[in-house]
mmCIF file of the N, C-alpha and C atoms, coordinates in Angstrom:
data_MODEL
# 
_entry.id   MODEL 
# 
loop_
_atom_site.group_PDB 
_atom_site.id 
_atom_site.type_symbol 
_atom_site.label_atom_id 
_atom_site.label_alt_id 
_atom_site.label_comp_id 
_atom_site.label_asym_id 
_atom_site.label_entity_id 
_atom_site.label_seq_id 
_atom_site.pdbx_PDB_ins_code 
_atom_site.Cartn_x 
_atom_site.Cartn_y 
_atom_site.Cartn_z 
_atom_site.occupancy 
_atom_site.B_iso_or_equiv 
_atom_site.pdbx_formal_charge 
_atom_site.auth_seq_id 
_atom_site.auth_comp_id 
_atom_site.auth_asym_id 
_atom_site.auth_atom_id 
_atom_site.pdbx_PDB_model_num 
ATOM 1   N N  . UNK A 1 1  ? 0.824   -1.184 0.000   1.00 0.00 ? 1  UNK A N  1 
ATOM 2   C CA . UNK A 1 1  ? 0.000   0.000  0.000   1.00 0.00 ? 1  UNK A CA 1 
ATOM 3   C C  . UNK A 1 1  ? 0.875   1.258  0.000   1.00 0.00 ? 1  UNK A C  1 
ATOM 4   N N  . UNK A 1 2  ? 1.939   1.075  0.759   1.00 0.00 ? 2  UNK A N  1 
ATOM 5   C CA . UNK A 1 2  ? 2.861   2.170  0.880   1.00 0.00 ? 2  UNK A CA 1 
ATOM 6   C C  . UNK A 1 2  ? 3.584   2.445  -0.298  1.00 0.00 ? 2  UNK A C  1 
ATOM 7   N N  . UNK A 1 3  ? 3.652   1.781  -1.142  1.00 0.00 ? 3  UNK A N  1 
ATOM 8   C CA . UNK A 1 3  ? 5.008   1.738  -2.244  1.00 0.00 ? 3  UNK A CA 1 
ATOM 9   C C  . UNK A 1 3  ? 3.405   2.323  -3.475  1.00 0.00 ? 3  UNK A C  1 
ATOM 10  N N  . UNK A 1 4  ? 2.833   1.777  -3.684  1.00 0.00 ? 4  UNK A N  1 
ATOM 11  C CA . UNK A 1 4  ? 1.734   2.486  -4.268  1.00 0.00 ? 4  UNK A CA 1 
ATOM 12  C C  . UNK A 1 4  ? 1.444   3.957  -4.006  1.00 0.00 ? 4  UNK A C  1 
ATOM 13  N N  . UNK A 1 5  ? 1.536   4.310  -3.082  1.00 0.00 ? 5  UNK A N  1 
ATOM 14  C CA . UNK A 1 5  ? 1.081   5.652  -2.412  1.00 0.00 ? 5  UNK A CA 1 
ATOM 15  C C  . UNK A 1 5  ? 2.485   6.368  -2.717  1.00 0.00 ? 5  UNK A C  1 
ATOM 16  N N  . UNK A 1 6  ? 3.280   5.659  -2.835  1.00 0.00 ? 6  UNK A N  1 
ATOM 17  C CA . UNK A 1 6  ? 4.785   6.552  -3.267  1.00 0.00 ? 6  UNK A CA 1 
ATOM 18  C C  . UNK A 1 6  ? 4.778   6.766  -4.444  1.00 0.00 ? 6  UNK A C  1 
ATOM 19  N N  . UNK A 1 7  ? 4.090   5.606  -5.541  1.00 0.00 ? 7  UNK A N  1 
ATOM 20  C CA . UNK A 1 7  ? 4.463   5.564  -7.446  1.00 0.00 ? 7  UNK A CA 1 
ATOM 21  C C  . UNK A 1 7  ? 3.321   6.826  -7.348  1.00 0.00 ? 7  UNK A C  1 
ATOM 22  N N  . UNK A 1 8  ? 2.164   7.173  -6.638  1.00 0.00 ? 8  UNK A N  1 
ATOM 23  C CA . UNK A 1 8  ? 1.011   8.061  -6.967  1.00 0.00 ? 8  UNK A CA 1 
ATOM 24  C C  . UNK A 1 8  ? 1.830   9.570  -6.693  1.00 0.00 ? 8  UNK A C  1 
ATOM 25  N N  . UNK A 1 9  ? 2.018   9.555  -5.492  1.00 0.00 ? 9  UNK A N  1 
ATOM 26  C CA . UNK A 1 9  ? 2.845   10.854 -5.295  1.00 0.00 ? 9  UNK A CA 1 
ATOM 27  C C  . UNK A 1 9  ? 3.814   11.098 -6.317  1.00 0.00 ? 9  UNK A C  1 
ATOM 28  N N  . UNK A 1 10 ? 4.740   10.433 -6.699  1.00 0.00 ? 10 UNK A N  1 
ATOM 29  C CA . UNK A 1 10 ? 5.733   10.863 -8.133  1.00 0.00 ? 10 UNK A CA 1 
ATOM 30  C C  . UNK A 1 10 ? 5.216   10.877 -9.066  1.00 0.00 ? 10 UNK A C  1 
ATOM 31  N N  . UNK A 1 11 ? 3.910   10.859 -9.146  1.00 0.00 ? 11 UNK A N  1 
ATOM 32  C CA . UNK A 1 11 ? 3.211   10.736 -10.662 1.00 0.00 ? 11 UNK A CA 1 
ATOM 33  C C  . UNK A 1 11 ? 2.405   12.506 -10.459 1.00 0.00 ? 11 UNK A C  1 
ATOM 34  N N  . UNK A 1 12 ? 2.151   12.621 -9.362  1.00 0.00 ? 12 UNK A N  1 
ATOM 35  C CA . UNK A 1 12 ? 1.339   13.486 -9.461  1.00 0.00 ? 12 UNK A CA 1 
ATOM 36  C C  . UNK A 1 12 ? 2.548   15.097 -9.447  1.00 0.00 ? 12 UNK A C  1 
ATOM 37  N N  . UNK A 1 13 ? 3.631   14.793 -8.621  1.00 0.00 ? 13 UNK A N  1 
ATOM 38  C CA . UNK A 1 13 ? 4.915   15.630 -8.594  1.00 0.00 ? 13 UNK A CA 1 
ATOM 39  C C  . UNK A 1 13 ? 5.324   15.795 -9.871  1.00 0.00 ? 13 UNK A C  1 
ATOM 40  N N  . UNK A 1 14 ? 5.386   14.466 -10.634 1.00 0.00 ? 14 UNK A N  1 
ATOM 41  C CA . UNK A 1 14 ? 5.843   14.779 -12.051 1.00 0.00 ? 14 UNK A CA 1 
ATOM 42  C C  . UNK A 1 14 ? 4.541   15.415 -12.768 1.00 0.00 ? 14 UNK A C  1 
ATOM 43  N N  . UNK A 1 15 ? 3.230   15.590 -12.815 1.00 0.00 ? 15 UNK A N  1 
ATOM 44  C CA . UNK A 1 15 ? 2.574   16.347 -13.919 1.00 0.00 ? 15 UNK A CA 1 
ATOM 45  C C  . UNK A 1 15 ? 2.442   17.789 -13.227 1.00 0.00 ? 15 UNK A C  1 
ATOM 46  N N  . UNK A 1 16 ? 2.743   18.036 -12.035 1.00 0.00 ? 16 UNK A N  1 
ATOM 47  C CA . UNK A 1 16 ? 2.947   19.721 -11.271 1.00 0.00 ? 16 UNK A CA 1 
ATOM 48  C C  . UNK A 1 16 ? 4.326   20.436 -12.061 1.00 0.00 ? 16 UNK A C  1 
ATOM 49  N N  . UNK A 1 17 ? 4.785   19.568 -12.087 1.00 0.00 ? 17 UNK A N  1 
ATOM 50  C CA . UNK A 1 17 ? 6.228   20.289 -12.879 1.00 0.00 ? 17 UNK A CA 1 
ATOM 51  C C  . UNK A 1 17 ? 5.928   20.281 -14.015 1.00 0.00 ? 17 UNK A C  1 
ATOM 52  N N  . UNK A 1 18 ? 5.321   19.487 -15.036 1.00 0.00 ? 18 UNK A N  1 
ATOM 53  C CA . UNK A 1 18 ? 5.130   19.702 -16.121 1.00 0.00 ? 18 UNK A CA 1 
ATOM 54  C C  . UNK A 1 18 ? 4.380   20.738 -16.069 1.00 0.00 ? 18 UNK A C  1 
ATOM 55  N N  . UNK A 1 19 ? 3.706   21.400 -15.501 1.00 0.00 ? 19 UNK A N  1 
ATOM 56  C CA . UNK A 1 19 ? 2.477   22.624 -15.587 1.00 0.00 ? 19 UNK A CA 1 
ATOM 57  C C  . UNK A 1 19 ? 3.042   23.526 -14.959 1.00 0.00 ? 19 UNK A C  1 
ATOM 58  N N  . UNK A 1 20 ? 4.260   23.881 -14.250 1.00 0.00 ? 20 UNK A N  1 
ATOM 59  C CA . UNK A 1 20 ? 5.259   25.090 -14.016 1.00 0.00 ? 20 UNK A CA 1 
ATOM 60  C C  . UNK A 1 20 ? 4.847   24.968 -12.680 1.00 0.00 ? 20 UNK A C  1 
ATOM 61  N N  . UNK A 1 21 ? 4.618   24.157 -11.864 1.00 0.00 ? 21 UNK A N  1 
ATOM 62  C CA . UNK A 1 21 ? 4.635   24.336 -10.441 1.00 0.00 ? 21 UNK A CA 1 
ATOM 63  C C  . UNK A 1 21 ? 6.013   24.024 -9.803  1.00 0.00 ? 21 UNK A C  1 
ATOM 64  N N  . UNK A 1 22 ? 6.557   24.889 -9.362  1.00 0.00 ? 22 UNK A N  1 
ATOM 65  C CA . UNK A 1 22 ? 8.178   24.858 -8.751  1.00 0.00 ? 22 UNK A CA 1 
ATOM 66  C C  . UNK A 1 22 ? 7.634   23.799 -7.160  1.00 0.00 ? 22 UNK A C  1 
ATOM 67  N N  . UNK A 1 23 ? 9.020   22.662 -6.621  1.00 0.00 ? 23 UNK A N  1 
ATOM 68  C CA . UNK A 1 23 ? 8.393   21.678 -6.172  1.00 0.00 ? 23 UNK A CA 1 
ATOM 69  C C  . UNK A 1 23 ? 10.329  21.407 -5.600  1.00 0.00 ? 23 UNK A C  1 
ATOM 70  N N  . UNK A 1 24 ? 10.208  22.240 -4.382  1.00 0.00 ? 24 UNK A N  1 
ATOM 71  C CA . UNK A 1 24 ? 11.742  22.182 -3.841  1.00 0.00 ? 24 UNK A CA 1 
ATOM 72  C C  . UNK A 1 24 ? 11.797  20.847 -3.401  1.00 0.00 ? 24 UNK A C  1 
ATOM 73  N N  . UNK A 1 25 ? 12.951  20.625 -2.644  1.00 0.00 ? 25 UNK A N  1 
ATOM 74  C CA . UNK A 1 25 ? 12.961  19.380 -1.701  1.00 0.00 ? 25 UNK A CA 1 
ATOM 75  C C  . UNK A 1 25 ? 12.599  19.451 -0.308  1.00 0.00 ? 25 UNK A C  1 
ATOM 76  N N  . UNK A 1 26 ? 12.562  20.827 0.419   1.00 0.00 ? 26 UNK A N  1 
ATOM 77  C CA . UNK A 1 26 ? 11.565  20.457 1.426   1.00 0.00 ? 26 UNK A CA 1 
ATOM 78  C C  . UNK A 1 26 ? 9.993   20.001 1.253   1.00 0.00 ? 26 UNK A C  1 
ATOM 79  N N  . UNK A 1 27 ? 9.591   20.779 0.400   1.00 0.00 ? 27 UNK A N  1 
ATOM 80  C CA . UNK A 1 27 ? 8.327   20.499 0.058   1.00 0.00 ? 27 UNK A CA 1 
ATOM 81  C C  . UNK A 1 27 ? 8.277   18.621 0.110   1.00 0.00 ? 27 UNK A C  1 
ATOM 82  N N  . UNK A 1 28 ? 8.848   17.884 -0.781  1.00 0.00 ? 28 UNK A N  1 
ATOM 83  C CA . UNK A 1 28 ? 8.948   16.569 -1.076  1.00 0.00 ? 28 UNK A CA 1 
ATOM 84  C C  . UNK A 1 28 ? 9.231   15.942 0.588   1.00 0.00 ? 28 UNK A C  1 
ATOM 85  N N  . UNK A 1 29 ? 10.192  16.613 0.917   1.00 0.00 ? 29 UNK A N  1 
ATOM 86  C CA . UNK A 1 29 ? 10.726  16.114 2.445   1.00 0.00 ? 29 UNK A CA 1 
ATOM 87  C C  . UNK A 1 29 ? 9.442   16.012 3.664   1.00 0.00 ? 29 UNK A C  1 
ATOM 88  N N  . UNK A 1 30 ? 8.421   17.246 2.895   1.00 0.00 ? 30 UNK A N  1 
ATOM 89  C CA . UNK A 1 30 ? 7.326   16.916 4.099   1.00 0.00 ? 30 UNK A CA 1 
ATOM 90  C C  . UNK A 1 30 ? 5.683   15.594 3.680   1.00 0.00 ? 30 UNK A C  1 
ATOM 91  N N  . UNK A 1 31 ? 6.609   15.279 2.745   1.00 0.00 ? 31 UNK A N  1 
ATOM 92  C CA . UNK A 1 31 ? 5.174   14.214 2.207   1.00 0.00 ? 31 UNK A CA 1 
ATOM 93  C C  . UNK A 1 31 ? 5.382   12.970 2.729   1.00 0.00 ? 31 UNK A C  1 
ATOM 94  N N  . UNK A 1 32 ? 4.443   12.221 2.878   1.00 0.00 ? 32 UNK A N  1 
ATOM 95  C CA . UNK A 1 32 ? 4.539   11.016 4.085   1.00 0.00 ? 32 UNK A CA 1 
ATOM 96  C C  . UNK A 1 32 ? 3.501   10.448 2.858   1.00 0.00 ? 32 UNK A C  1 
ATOM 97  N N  . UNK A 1 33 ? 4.475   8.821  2.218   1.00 0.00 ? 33 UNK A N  1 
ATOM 98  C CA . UNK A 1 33 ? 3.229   7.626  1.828   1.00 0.00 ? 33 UNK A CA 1 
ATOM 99  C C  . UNK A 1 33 ? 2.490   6.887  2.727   1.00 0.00 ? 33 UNK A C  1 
ATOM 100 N N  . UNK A 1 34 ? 2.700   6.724  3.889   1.00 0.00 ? 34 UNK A N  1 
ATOM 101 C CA . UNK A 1 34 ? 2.301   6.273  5.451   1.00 0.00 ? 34 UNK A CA 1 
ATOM 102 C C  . UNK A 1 34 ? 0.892   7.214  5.889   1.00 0.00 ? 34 UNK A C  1 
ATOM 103 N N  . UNK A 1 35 ? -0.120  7.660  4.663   1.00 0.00 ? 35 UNK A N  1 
ATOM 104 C CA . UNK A 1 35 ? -1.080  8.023  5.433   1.00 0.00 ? 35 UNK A CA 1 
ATOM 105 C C  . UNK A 1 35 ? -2.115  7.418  5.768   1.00 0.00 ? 35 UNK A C  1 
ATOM 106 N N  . UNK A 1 36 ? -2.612  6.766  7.144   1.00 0.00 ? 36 UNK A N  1 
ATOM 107 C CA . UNK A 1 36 ? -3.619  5.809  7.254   1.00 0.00 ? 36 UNK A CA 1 
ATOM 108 C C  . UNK A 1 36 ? -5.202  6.400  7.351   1.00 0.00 ? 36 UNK A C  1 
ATOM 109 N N  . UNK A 1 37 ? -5.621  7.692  7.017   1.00 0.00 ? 37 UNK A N  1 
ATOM 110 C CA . UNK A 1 37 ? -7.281  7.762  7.257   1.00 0.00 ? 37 UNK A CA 1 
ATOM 111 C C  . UNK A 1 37 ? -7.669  7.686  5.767   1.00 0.00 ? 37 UNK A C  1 
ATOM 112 N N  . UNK A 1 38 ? -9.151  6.923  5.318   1.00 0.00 ? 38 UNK A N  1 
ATOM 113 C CA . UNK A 1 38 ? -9.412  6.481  4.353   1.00 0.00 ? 38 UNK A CA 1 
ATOM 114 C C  . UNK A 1 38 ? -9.006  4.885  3.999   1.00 0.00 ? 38 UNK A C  1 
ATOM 115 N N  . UNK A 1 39 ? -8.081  4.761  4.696   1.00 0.00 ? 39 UNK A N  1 
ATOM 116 C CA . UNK A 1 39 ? -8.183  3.149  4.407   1.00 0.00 ? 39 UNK A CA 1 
ATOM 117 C C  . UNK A 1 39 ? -8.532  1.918  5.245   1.00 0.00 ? 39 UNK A C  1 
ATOM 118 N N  . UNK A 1 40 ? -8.782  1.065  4.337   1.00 0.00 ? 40 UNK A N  1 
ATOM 119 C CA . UNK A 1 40 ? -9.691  0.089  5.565   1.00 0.00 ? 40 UNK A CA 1 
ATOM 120 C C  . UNK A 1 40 ? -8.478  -1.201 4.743   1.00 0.00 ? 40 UNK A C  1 
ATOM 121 N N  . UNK A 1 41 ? -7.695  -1.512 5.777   1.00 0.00 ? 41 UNK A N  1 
ATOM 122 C CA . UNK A 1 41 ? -6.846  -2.466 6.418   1.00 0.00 ? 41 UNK A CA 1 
ATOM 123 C C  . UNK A 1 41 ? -6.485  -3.438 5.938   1.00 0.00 ? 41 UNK A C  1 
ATOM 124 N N  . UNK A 1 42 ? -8.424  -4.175 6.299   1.00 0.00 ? 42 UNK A N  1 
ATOM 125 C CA . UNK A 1 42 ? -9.078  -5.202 6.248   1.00 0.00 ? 42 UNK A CA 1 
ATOM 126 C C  . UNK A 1 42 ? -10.201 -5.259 5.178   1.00 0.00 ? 42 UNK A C  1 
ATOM 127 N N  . UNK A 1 43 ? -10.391 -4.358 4.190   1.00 0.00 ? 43 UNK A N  1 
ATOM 128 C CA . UNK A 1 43 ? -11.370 -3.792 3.780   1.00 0.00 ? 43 UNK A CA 1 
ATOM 129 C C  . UNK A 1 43 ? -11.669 -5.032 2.367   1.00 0.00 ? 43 UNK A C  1 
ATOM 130 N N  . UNK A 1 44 ? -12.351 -4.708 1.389   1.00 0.00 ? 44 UNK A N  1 
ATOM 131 C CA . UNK A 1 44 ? -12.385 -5.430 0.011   1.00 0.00 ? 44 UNK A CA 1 
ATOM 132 C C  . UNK A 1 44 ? -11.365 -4.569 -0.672  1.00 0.00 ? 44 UNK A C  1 
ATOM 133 N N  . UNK A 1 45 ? -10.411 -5.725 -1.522  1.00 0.00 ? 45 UNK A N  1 
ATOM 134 C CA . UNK A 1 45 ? -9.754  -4.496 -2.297  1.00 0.00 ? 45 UNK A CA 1 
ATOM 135 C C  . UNK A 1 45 ? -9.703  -5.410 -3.840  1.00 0.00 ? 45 UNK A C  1 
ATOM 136 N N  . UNK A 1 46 ? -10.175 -4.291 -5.155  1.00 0.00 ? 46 UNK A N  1 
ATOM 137 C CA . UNK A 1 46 ? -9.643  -5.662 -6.516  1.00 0.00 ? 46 UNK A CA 1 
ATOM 138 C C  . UNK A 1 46 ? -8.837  -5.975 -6.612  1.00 0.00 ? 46 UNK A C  1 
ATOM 139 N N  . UNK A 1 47 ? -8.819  -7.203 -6.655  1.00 0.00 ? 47 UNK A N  1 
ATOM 140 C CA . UNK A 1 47 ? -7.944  -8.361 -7.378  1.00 0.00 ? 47 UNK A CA 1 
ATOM 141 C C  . UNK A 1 47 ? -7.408  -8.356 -8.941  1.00 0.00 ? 47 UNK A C  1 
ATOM 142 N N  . UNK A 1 48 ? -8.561  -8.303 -9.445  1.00 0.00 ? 48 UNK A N  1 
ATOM 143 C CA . UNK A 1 48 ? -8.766  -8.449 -10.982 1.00 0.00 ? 48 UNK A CA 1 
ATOM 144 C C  . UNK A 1 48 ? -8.156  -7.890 -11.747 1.00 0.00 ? 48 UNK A C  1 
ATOM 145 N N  . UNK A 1 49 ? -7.049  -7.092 -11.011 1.00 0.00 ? 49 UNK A N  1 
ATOM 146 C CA . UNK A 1 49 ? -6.181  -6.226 -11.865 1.00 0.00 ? 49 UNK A CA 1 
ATOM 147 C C  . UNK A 1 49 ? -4.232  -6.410 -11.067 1.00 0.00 ? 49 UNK A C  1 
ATOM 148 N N  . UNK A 1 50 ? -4.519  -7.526 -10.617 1.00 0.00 ? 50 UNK A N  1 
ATOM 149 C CA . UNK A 1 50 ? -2.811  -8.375 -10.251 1.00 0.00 ? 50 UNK A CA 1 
ATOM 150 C C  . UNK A 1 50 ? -2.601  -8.625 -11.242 1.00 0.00 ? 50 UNK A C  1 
ATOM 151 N N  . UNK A 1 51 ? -2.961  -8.726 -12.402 1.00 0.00 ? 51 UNK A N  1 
ATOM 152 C CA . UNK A 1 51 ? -2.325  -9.726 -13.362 1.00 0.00 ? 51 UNK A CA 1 
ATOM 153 C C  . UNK A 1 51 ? -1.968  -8.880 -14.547 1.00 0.00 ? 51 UNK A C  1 
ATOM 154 N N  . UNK A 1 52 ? -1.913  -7.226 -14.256 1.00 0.00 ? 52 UNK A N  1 
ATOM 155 C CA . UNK A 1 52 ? -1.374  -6.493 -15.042 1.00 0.00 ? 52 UNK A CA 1 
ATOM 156 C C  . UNK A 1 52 ? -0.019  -5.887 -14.686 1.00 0.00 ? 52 UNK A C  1 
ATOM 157 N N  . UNK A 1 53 ? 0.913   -5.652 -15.438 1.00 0.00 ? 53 UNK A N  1 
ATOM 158 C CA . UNK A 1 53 ? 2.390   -5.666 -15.023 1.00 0.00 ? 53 UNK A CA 1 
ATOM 159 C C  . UNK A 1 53 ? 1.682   -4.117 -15.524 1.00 0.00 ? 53 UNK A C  1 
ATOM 160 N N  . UNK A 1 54 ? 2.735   -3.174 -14.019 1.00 0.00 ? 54 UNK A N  1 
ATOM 161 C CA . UNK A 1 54 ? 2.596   -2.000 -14.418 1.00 0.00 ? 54 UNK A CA 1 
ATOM 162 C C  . UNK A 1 54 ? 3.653   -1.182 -14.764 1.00 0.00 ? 54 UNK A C  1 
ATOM 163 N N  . UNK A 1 55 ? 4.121   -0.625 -15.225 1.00 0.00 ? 55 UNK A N  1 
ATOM 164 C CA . UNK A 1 55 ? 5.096   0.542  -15.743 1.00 0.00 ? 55 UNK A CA 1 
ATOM 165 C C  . UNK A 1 55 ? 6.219   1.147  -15.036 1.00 0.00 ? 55 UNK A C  1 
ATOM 166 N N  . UNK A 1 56 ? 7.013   0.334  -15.591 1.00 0.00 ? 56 UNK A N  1 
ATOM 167 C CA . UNK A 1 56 ? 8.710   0.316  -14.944 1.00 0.00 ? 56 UNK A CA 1 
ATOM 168 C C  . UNK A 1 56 ? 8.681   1.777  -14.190 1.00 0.00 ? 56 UNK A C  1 
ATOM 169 N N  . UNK A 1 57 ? 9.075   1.532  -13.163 1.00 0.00 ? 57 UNK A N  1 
ATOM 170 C CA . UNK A 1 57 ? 9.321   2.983  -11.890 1.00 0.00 ? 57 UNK A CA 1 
ATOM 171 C C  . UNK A 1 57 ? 10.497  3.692  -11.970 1.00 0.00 ? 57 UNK A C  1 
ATOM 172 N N  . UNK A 1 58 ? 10.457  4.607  -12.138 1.00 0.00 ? 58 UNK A N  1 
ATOM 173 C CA . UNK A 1 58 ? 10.998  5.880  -12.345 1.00 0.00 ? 58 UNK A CA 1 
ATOM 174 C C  . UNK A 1 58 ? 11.697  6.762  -11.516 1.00 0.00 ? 58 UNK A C  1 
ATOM 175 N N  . UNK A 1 59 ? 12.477  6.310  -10.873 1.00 0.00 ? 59 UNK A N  1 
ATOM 176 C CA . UNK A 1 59 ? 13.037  7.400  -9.256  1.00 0.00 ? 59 UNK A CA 1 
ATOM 177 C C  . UNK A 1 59 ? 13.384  8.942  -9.198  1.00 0.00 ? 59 UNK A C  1 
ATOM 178 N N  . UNK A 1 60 ? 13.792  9.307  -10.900 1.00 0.00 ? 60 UNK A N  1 
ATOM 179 C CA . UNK A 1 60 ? 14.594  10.426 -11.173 1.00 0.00 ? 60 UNK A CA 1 
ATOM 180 C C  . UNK A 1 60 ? 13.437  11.526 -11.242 1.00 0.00 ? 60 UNK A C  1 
ATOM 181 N N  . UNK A 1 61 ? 13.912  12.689 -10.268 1.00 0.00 ? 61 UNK A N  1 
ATOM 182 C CA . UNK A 1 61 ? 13.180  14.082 -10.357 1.00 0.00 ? 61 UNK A CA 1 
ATOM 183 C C  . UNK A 1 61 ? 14.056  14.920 -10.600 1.00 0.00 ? 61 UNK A C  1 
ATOM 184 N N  . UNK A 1 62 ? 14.779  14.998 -11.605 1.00 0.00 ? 62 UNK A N  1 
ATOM 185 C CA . UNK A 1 62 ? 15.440  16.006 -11.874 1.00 0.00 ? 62 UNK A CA 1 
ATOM 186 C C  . UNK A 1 62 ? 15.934  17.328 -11.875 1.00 0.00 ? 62 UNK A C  1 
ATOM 187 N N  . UNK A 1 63 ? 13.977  17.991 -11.571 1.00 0.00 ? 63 UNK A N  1 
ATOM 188 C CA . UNK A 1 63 ? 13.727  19.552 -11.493 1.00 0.00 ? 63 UNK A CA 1 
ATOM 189 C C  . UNK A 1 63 ? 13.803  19.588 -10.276 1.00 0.00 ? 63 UNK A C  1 
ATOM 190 N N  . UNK A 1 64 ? 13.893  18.299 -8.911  1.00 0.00 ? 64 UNK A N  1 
ATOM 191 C CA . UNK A 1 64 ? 14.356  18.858 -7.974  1.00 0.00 ? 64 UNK A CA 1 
ATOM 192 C C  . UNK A 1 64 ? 15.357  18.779 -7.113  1.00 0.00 ? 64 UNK A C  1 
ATOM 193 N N  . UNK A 1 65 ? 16.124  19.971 -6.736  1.00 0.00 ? 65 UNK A N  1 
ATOM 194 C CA . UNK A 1 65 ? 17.484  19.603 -6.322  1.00 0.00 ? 65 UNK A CA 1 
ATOM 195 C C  . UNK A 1 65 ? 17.546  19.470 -4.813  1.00 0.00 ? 65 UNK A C  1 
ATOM 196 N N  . UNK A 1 66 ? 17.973  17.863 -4.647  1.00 0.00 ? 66 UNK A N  1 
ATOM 197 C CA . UNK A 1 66 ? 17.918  17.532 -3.473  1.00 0.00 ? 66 UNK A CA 1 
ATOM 198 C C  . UNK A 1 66 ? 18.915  17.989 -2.234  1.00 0.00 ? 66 UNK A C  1 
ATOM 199 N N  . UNK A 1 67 ? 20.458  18.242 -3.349  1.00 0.00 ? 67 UNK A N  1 
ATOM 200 C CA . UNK A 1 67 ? 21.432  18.806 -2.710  1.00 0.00 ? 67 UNK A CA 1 
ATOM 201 C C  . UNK A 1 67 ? 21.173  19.942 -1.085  1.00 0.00 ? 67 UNK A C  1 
ATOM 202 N N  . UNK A 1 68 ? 20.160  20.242 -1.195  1.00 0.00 ? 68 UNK A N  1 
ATOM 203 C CA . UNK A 1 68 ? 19.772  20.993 0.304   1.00 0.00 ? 68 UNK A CA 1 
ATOM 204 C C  . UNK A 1 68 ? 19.528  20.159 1.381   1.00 0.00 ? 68 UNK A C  1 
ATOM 205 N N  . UNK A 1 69 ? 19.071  18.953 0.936   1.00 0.00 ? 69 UNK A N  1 
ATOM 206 C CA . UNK A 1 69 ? 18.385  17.981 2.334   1.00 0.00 ? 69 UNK A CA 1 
ATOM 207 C C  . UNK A 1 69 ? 19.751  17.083 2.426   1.00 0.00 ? 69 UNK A C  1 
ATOM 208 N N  . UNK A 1 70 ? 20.920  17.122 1.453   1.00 0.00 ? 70 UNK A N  1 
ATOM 209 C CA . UNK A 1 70 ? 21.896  16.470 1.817   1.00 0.00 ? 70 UNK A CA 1 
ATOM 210 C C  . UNK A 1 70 ? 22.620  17.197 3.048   1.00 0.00 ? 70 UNK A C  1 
ATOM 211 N N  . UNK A 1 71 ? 23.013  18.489 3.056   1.00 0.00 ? 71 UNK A N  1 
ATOM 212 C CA . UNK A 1 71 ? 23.895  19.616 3.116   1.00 0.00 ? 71 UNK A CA 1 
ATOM 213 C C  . UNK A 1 71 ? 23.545  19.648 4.786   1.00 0.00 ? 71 UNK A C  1 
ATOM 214 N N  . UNK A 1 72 ? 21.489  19.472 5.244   1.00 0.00 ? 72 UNK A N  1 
ATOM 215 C CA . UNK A 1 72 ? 21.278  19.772 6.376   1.00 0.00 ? 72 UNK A CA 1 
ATOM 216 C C  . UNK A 1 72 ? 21.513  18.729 7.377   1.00 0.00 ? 72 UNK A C  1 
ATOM 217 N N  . UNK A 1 73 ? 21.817  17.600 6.609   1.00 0.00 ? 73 UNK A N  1 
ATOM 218 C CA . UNK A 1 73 ? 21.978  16.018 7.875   1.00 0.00 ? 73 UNK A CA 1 
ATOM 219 C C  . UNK A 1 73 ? 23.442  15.927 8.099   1.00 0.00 ? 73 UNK A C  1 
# 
């Protein structure tokens, strides 16, 4: 669930930059895939769509320079 909630967030980071939204690395630094309200646990979730291989993952954000969150640890 978590690693899903991470490919959504870089998907949605990557079409903000495509539309000129500037997107530092604190900004990124304060997003959490770990958000639990809205989901149910235990809940029904589809199946019917395991059996589609989805679209090689992508790590590189280029437009943002992380070099600041290195510099502060």
């Amino acid at each position: 669930m978590i690693f899903h909630t991470a490919l959504d967030m870089m998907e949605v980071m990557r079409q903000l930059l495509a539309e000129g939204w500037e997107i530092g690395a604190e900004d990124v630094a304060q997003l959490s895939p770990y958000l639990t309200a809205h989901i149910s646990r235990s809940g029904l979730y589809a199946t019917d769509v395991l059996r589609l291989r989805p679209d090689d993952f992508d790590p590189d954000l280029p437009e943002i320079d992380f070099t600041t969150l290195d510099e502060a640890a």
